[in-house]
C-alpha positions as a printed Julia matrix, in Angstrom:
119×3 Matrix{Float64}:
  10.97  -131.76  116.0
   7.34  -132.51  115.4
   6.79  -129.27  114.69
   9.17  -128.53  112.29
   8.28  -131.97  110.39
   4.71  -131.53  109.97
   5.02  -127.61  108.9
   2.32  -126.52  111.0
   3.24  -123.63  112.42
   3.5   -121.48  109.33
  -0.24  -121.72  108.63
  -0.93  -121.31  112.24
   0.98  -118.14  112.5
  -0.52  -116.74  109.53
  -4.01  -117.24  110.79
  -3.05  -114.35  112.98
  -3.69  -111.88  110.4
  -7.35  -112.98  110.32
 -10.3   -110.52  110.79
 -12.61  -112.39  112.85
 -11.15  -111.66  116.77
 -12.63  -115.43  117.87
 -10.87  -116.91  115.2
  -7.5   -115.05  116.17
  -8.25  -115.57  120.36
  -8.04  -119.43  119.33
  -4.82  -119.25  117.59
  -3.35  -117.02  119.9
  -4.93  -120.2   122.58
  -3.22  -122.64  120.56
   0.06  -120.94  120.54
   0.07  -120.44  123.78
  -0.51  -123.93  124.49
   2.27  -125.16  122.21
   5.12  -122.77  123.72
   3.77  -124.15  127.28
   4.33  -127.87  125.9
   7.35  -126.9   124.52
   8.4   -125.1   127.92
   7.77  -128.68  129.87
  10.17  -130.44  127.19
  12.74  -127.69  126.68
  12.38  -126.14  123.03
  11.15  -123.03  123.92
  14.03  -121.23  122.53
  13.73  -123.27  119.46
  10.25  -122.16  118.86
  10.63  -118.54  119.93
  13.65  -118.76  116.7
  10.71  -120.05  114.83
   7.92  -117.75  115.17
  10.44  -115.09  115.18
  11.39  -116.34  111.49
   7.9   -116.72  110.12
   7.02  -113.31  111.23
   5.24  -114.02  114.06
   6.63  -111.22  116.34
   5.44  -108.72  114.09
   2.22  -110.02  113.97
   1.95  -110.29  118.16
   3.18  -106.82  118.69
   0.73  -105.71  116.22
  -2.17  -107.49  118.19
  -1.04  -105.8   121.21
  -3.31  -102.71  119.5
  -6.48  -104.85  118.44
  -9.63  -103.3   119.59
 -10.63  -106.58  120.75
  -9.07  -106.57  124.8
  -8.76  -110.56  124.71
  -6.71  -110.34  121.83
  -5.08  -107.88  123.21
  -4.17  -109.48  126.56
  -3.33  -113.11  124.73
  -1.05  -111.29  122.56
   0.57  -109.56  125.58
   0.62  -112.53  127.65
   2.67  -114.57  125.05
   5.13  -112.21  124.56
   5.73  -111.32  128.0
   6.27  -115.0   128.72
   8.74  -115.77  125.73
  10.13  -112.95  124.15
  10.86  -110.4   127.04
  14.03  -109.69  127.85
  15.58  -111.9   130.37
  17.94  -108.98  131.02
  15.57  -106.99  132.69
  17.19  -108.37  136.16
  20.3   -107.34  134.95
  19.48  -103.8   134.56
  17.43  -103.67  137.51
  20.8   -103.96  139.47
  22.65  -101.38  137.16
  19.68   -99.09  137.49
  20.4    -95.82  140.18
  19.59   -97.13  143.89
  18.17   -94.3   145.96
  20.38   -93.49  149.6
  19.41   -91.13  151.6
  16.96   -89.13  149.23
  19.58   -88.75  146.45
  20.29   -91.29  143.45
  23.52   -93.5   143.97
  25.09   -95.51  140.96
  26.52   -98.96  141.54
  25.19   -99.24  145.05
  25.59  -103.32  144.98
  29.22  -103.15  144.09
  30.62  -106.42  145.19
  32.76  -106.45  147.96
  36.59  -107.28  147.57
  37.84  -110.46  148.49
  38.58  -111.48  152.07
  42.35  -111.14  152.66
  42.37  -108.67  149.73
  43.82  -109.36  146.17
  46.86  -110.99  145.52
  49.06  -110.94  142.29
């Protein structure tokens, strides 16, 4: 992986930690432009490991409080793209459906099998 050869993206993800906002806003540019190359050739997951690894969650979720609101929003953006649960669908369907004014659990059960079960 080119990334992983070159070492780049340890330096890159400490530059997040910088005090100028412009000079974070173009890291957080550039790292948003590598996980959308890496999206088109299918090492997202690799790189997500990555960051993860070299701190680089920390340091988003941290920028998710910088006074700066570009910051801010990059920050946001990146991790809502690549490191939000992809179970939220999941528990969307295990969440309480309302019926009829009152809350009803498991309201998608599936349906038994046509012809019933057989053992």
């Amino acid at each position: 992986d080119l990334i992983e050869k070159n070492e780049i993206l340890k330096p890159f993800i400490d530059l997040l930690d910088a005090q100028d906002p412009r000079t974070i806003v173009v890291v957080l540019t550039g790292l948003s432009n590598l996980f959308a190359l890496t999206e088109k050739l299918g090492g997202t997951d690799n790189l997500c490991l990555m960051v993860e690894e070299m701190g680089g969650m920390e340091k988003l979720e941290s920028l998710q409080k910088h006074k700066n609101k570009e910051v801010y929003k990059k920050a946001y953006a990146i991790i809502d793209a690549y490191f939000s649960n992809s179970d939220d669908e999941v528990e969307q369907e295990l969440a309480p459906q309302e019926v009829n004014g009152a809350l009803e659990f498991n309201a998608t059960q599936p349906k038994d099998p046509e012809g019933g079960f057989t053992f």
